[in-house]
C-alpha positions as CSV (number, residue, x, y, z in Angstrom):
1,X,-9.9,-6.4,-4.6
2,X,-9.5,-4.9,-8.0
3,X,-10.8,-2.4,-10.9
4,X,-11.7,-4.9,-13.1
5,X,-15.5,-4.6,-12.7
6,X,-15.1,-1.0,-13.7
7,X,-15.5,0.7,-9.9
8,X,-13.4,4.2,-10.1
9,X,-12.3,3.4,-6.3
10,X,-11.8,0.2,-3.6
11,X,-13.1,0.7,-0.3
12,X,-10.9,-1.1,2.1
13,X,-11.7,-1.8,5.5
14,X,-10.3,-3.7,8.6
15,X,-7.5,-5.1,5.8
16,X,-4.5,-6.7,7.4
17,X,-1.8,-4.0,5.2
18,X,0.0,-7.0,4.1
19,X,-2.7,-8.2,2.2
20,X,-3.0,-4.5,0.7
21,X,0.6,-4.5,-0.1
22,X,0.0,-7.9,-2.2
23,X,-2.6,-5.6,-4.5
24,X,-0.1,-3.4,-4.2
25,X,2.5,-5.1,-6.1
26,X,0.2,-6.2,-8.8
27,X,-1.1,-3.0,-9.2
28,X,2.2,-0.9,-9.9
29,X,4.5,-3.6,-10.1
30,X,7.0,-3.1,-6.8
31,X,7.7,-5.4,-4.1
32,X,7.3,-4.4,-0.4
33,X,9.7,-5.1,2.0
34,X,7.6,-6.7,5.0
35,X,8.9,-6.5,8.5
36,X,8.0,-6.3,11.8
37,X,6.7,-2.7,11.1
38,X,4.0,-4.4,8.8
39,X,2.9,-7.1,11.0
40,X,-0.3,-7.5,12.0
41,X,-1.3,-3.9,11.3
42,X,-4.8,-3.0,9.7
43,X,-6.0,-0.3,7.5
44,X,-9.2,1.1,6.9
45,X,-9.0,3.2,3.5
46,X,-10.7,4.5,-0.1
47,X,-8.2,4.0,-2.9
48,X,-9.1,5.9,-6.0
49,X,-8.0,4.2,-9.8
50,X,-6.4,7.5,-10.4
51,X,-4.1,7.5,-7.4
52,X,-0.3,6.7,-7.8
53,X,1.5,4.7,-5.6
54,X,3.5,7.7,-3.8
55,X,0.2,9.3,-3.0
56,X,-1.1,5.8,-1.6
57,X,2.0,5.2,0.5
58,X,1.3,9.2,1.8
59,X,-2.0,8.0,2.8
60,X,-0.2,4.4,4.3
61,X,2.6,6.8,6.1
62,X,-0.1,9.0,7.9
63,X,-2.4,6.5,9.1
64,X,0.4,4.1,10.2
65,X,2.8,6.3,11.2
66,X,5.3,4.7,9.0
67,X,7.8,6.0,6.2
68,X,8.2,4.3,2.7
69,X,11.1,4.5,0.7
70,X,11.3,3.5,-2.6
71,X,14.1,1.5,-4.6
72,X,13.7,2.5,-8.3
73,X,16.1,0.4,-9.2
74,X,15.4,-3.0,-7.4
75,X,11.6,-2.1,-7.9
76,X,11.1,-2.3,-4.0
77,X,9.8,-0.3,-0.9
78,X,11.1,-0.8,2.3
79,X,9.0,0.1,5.5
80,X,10.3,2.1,8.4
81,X,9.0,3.9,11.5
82,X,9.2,7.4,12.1
């Protein structure tokens, strides 16, 4: 999964959300905070190149009914229900 090869956009579907939170991390540089919120939870999704990561983790909250808050600071995002 990447924008190496040029593509403008990923298409993503069935993806355990852990393994899109690994791309994640490369991509923008934070660590996610994985708990039992995150487990075993599966995401179908289009992520654009342009997109930042707080419109991404608006997308994430929506679909899994999660909120995301992120540490500046400590360059992390934690994972919580609503």
């Amino acid at each position: 999964m990447s924008f190496e090869s040029g593509n403008q956009f990923i298409e993503i579907n069935n993806l355990e959300i852990e393994e899109l939170f690994k791309f994640l991390e490369k991509r923008f540089d934070y660590e996610f905070d994985k708990n039992h919120y995150t487990k075993n939870k599966r995401v179908t999704l289009r992520i654009n190149k342009k997109d930042s990561l707080e419109q991404i983790l608006k997308l994430l909250s929506i679909i899994n009914n999660t909120t995301y808050e992120i540490n500046q600071e400590k360059r992390e995002i934690q994972v919580f229900s609503k």
